[in-house]
C-alpha positions in Angstrom: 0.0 0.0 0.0 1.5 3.4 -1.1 2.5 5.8 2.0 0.2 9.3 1.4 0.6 11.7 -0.1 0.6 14.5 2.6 3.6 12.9 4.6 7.1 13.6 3.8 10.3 12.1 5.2 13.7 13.4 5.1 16.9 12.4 6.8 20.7 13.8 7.1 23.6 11.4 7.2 24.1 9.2 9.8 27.5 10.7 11.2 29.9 8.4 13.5 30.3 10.2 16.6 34.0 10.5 17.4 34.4 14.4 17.7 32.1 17.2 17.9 30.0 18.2 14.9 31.7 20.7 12.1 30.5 23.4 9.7 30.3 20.2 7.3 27.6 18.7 9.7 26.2 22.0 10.1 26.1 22.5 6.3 23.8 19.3 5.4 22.1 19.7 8.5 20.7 23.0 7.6 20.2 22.1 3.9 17.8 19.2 5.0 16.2 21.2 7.7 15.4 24.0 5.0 13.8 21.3 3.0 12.0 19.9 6.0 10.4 23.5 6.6 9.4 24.2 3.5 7.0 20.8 3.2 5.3 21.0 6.2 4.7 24.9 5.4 3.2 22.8 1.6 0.9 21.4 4.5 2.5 17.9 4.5 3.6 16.1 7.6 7.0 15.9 8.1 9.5 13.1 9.5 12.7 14.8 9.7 15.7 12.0 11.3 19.1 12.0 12.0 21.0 9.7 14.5 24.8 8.8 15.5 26.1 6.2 14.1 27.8 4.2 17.1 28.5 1.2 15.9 31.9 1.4 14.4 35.7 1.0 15.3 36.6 4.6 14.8 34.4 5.3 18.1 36.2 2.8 19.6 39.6 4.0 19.1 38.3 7.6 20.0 37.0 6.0 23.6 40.2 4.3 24.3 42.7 7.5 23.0 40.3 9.3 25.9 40.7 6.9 28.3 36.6 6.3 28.4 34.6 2.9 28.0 32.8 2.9 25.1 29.6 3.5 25.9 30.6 6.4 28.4 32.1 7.8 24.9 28.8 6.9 23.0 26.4 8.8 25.2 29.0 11.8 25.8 29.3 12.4 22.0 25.6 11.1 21.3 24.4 14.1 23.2 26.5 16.5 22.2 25.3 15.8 18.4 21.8 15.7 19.7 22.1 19.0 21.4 23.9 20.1 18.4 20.8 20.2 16.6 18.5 21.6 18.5 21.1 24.6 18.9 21.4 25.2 15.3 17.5 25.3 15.5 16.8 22.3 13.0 13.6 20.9 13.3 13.8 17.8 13.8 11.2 15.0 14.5 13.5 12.1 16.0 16.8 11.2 16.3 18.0 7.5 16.4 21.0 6.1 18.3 22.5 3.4 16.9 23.3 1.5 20.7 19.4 1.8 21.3 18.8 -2.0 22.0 14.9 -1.2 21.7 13.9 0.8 19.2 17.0 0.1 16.6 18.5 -3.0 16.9 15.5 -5.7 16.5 14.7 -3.3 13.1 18.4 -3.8 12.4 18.0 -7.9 12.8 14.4 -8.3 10.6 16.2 -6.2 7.8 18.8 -9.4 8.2 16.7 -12.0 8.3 14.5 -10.9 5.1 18.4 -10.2 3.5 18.9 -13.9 4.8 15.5 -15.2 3.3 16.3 -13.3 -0.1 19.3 -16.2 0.2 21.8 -12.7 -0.1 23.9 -13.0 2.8 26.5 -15.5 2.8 30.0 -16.2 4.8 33.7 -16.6 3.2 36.8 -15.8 4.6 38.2 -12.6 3.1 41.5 -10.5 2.7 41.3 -7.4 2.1 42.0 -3.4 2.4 40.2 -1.7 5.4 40.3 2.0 5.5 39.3 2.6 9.4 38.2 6.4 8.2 35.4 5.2 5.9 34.8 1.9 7.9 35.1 0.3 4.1 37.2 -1.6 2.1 38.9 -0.7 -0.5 40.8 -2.8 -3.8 43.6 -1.7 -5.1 42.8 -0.2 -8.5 40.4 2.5 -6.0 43.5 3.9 -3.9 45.1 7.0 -4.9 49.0 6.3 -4.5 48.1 3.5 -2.2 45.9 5.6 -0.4 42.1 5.7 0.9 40.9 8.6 -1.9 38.5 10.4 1.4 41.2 10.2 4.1 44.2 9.8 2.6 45.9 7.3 4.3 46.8 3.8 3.8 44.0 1.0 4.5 45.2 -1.6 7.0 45.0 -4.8 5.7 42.3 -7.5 7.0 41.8 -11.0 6.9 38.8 -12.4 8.7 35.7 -14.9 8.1 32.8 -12.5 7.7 29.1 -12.3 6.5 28.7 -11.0 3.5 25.9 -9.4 1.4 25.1 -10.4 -2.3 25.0 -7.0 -4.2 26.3 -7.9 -7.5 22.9 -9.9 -7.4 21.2 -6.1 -7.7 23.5 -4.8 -10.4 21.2 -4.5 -13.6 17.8 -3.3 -10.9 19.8 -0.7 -9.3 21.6 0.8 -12.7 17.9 1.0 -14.3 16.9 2.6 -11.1 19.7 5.4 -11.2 19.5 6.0 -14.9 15.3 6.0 -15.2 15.5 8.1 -11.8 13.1 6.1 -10.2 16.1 7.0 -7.8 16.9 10.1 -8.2 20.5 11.2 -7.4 21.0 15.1 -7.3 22.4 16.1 -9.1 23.8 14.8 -12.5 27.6 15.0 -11.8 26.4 12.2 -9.1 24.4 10.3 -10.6 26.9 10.1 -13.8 29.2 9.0 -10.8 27.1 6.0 -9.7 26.3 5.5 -13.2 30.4 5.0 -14.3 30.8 3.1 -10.6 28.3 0.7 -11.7 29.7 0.2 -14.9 32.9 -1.3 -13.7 30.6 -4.3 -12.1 29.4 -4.7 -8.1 31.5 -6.9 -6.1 29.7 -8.5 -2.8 30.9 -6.4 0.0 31.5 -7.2 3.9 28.4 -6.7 6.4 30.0 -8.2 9.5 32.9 -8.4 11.3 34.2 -10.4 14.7 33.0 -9.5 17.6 36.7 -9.5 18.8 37.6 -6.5 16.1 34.7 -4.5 16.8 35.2 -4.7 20.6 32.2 -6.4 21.3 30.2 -2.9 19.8 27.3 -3.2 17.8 24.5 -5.5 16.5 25.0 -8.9 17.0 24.3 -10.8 13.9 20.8 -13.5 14.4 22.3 -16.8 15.7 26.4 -15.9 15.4 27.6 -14.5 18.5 31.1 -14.2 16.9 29.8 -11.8 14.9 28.6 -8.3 15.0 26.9 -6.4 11.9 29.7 -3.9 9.9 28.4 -0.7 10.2 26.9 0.4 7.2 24.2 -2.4 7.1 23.7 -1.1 10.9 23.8 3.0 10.8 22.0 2.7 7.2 18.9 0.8 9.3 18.6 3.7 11.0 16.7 5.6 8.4 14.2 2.6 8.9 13.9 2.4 12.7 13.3 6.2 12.9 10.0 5.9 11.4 9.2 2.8 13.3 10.2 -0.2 11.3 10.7 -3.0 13.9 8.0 -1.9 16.5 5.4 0.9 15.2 4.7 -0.8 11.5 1.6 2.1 10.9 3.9 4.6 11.5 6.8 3.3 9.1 4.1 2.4 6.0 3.0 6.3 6.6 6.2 7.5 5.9 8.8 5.1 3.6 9.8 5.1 1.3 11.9 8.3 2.2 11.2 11.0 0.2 15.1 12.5 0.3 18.3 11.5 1.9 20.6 14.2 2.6 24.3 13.0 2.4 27.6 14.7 1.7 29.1 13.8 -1.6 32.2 11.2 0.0 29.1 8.3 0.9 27.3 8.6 -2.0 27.9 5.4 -3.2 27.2 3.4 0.1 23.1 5.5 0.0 22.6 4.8 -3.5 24.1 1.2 -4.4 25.1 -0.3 -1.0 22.0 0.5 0.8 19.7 0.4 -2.4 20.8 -3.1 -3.0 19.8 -4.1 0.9 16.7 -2.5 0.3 15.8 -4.1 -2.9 17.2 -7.9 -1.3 14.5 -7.0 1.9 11.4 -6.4 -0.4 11.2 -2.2 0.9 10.7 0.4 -1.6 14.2 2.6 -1.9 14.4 6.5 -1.6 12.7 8.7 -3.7 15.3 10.9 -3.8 19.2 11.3 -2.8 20.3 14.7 -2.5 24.3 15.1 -2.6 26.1 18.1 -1.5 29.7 18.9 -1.6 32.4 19.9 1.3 33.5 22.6 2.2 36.9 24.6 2.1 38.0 27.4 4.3 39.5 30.6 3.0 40.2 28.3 0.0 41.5 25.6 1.6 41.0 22.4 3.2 40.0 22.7 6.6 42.8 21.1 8.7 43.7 20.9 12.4 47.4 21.1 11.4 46.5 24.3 9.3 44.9 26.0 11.7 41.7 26.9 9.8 38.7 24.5 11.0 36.1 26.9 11.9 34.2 25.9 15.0 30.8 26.2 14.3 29.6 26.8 17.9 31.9 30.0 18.1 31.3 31.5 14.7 27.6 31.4 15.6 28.0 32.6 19.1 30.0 35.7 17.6 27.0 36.7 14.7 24.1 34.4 15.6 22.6 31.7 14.5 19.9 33.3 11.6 23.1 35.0 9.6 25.0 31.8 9.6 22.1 29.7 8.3 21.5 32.4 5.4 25.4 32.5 4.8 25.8 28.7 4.4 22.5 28.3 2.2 22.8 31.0 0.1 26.7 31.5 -0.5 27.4 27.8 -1.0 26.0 26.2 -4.0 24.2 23.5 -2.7 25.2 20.4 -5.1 28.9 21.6 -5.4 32.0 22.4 -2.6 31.8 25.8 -1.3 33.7 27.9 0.7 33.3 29.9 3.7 35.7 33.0 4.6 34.4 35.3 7.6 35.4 38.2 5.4 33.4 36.9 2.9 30.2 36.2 5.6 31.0 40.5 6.9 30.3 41.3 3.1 27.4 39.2 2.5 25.6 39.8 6.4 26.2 43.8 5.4 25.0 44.0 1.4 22.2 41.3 1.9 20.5 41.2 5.6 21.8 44.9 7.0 21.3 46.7 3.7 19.2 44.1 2.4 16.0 43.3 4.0 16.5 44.9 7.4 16.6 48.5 5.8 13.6 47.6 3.5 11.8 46.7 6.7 13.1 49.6 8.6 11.9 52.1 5.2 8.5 50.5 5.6 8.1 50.6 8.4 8.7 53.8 9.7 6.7 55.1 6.7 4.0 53.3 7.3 4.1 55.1 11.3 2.9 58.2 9.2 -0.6 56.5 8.4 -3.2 55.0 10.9 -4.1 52.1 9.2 -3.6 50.2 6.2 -6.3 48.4 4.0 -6.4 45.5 1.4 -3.3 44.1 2.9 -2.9 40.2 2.3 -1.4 37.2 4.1 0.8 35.1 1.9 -0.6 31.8 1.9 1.0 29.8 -0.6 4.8 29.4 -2.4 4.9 31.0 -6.0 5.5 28.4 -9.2 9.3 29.7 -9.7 9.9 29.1 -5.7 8.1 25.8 -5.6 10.5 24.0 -8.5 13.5 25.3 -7.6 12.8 23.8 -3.6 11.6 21.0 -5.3 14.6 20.1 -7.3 16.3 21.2 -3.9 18.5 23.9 -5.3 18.2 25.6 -2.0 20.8 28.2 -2.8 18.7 29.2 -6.2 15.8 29.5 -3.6 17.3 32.1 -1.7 18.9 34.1 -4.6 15.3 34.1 -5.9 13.9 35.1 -2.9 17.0 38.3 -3.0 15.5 39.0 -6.4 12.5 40.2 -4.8 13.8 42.2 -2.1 16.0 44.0 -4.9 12.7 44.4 -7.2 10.9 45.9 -4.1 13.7 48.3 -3.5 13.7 49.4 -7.2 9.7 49.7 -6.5 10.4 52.1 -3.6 13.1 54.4 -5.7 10.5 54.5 -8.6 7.5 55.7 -6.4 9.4 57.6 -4.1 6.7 57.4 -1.1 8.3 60.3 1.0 7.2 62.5 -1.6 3.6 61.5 -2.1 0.7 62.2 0.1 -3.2 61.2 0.3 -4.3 57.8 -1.5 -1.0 57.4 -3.2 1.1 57.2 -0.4 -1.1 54.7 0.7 -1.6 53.0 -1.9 2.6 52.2 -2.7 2.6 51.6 1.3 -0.2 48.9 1.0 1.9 47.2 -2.2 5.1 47.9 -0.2 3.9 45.8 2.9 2.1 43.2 0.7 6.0 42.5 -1.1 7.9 42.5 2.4 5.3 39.9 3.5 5.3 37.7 0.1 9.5 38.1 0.5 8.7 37.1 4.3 6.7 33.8 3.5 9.3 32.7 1.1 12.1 33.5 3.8 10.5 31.1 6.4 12.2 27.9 5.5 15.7 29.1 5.2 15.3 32.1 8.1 12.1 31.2 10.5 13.0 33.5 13.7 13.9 36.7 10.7 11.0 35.3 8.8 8.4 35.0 11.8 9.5 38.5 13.5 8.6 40.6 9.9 5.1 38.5 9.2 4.2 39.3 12.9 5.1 43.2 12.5 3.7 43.5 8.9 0.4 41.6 9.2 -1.7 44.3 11.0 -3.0 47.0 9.7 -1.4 49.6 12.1 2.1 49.5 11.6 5.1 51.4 13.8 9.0 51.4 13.2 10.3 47.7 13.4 13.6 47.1 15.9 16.3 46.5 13.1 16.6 42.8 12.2 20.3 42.6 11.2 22.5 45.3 13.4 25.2 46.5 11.6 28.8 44.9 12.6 31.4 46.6 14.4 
């Protein structure tokens, strides 16, 4: 039976909690969270997840380099992404932890046993080159000088009996998924990616380990206490059990398939072959949609501990707020590429788009409008305009917001053309009325990207006696 049509479900990445979030995290987060906003404001009901993926050696390592037990590690670092979130004011519905032994792991164990019953998941004894980073492994011929291509350094090599899953059986299902975008990979450089990856055949890949290497974390695999389930078949389950899959069945057939997964451009392969495959082997509908952004760069380069520019997201926010930095990183980075982020560049952009920008239009309005004692035949904005609607639907996010700019530029140009200071009477009024009626269509558009900005101007401009508004963007020292 197909989910309705007035839910929507979204998710972010599954990130391994080993150190606090970045401006990467952030990034994505606030990219999905846009999304999120912008369909329940369409009226639809929104499941927006993330999680913490927990399961894996590199939170092991982390625990023992602090001196911690694991699971003191797990729930010091789970919080601290969950708290993350709300801070950054993303609105989401639930967030999944992958060491919850009752909502996530028996999920975890009935997508097994349909893998199991599909007669997908076998066990050999296998060799091979295990880059820690990725929690993958890698052949040869897809190093770079010997190296993992996303980390950089060399893969340890690994020789163990494991479980393993079947994907080559998927190969031909998944490529006419990609290339008919039944699954639709945004954008094309990405999906030409999966396409060319697919093209050089699917190999069966690892979805276990021993107990002994993964420290006795994780999901032990049905009936194999030797063995617990590699993490991707684990933190990829958690897009499942979020919704409900394992213990509240009505609530996961209202929602899956998802509509859109939200993942940076480095695990593209592992959301739409790895996990399609898994999907396809348990007899669930895959994604709708995977949206794939790039990483970002600071000042033009890499951010790097030993190069002293990683930008601390938590600090950069607590210096200019947290509205500025949501517009700066959806609007200044192009959301299907890398982009870049330079606090001289964010000074520029906070003065010539949000001081300049919309707060002085609001400010002009406003304080204009104190001149009159009412205003008449001014309308709530109750639905998204055509343009806005296919550029949030194709989830070209930073498009959104320059088009969204557009109008504030038009309404300025408006303003210099009727030159209200000068008028009196019904035409004063009149351009006032039109004024107001633009701020609050620019207002309605703005609520996905900039809710607090968005909400304050809609509450100020939806009366009919307007005074002076308290400026929305002070200007920076």
């Amino acid at each position: 039976m197909p989910k309705p049509d007035t839910s929507f479900y979204i998710t972010t990445a599954i990130p391994y909690v080993n150190a606090k979030p970045h401006l990467g995290h952030v990034l994505e987060w606030l990219q999905a969270d846009a999304i999120a906003r912008y369909q329940r404001l369409s009226g639809k009901e929104v499941a927006f997840v993330a999680g913490a993926d927990e399961n894996s050696l590199k939170n092991v390592q982390a625990a023992e380099k602090a001196g911690l037990t694991t699971q003191a590690w797990l729930d010091m670092y789970s919080k601290i992404f969950e708290d993350s979130y709300a801070y950054f004011d993303i609105s989401l519905t639930s967030f999944r932890r992958g060491s919850d032994e009752a909502k996530h792991w028996p999920g975890v164990q009935e997508l097994w046993h349909r893998c199991v019953a599909s007669g997908d998941i076998y066990k050999k004894t296998y060799t091979g080159l295990y880059c820690v980073g990725c929690e993958s492994f890698y052949t040869p011929d897809e190093l770079i000088d010997g190296k993992c291509p996303e980390h950089l350094t060399v893969p340890e090599k690994v020789e163990e009996e494991n479980y393993f899953f079947r994907l080559s059986r998927y190969e031909k299902e998944i490529h006419e998924l990609i290339l008919s975008d039944k699954l639709k990979i945004i954008s094309e450089h990405y999906k030409n990616e999966m396409l060319g990856f697919l093209q050089k055949g699917l190999e069966d890949f690892s979805v276990s380990r021993s107990a002994k290497r993964a420290k006795g974390v994780g999901v032990p695999v049905p009936d194999d206490a030797n063995q617990i389930m590699y993490v991707w078949f684990d933190a990829l389950s958690i897009y499942l059990t979020a919704i409900g899959w394992g213990y509240d069945q009505d609530h996961f057939e209202k929602f899956w398939p998802a509509d859109v997964h939200f993942i940076g451009k480095g695990i593209n392969r592992f959301h739409s072959i790895y996990w399609i495959g898994m999907l396809l082997s348990a007899q669930l509908s895959p994604p709708k949609v995977i949206c794939v952004h790039g990483y970002m760069t600071a000042n033009g380069m890499k951010m790097s501990k030993s190069l002293g520019n990683v930008i601390d997201p938590f600090e950069i926010t607590k210096k200019y707020g947290i509205e500025p930095i949501r517009y700066y990183l959806l609007k200044d980075i192009p959301t299907h590429s890398d982009g870049d982020f330079s606090e001289q560049r964010f000074r520029e952009l906070y003065s010539a788009d949000l001081a300049n920008g919309i707060g002085n239009l609001c400010s002009r309005v406003s304080k204009l409008c104190e001149k009159i004692s009412s205003l008449t035949d001014v309308h709530s904005a109750t639905e998204f305009a055509p343009g806005f609607v296919d550029l949030m639907n194709n989830m070209d996010i930073d498009k959104a917001l320059h088009w969204v700019f557009q109008h504030i530029t038009e309404t300025d140009h408006y303003l210099s053309e009727k030159k209200p200071w000068t008028q009196s009477g019904s035409d004063f009024e009149e351009t006032l009325n039109t004024a107001v009626e633009k701020i609050i269509f620019i207002a309605f558009h703005l609520q996905p990207f900039l809710p607090k900005t968005a909400k304050t101007i809609l509450d100020h401009f939806q009366k009919t006696r307007i005074t002076a508004i308290e400026p929305l963007f002070p200007r920076l020292p």
